[in-house]
N, C-alpha and C positions, 0 to 999 in steps of 0.2 A: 504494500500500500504506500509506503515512504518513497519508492523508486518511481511509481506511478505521480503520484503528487508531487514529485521532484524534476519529472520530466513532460508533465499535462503541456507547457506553455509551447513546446515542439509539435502539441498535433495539430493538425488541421483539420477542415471540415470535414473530412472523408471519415474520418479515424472516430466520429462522435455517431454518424448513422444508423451502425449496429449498435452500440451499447443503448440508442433511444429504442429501434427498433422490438432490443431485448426485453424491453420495460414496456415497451404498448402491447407488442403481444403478447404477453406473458401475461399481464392484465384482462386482455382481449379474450385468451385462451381460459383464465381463470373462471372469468365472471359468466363467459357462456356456458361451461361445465356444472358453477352452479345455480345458474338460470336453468337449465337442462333437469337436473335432480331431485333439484328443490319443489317440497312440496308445493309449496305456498310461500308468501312474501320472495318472490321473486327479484322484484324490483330491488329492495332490502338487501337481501344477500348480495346481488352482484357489485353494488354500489358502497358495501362492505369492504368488499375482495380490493376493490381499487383502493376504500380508504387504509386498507392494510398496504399495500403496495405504496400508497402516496407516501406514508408516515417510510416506508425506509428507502422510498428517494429522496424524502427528506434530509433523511439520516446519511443518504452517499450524497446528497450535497454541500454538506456541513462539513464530512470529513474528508471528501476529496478534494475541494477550490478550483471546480471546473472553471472553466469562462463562466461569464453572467448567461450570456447568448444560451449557452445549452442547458444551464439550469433551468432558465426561464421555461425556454418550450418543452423540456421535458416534464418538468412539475404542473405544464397549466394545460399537455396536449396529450400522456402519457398513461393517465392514473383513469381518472373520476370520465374522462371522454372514453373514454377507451371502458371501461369498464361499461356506461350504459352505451355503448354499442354491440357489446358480446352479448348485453342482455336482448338488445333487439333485436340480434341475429338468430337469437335462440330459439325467437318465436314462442315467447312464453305464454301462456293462456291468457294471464290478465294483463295484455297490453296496457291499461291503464296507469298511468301515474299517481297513487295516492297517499 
């Protein structure tokens, strides 16, 4: 982690792609499996999964000193988006938001 933080300021944009990517799907991937399972409070669950997820991008934002740039978009397009999408794809019964 020290070697990583020590040498963040040499990446460029390419080298940030996948690690967001890792975080949207992964999210994406989550929240649909438990939109998928879940009895009920569908909506809840999946939007859960993200808020678990958001809390430890938080947590690798704080201890790694990305750029601003890729904090930003990974924290506001990564988590909580990304999670009610997996739920929408899941095609849960109660589409409703309540």
């Amino acid at each position: 982690m020290e070697g990583l933080a020590a040498s963040i300021h040499l990446l460029e944009f390419k080298h940030f792609i996948f690690p967001f990517l890792a975080h949207a799907l992964g999210t994406l991937v989550g929240a649909f499996i438990i939109s998928k399972i879940a009895a009920s409070h569908h909506i809840k669950l999946a939007l859960l999964v993200g808020a678990f997820f958001l809390l430890g991008g938080i947590q690798m934002a704080l201890s790694l000193n990305a750029p601003l740039w890729f904090e930003i978009v990974d924290l506001a397009l990564a988590y909580i988006p990304m999670a009610f999408l997996g739920w929408k794809i899941a095609g849960s019964p109660s589409h409703q938001i309540s």
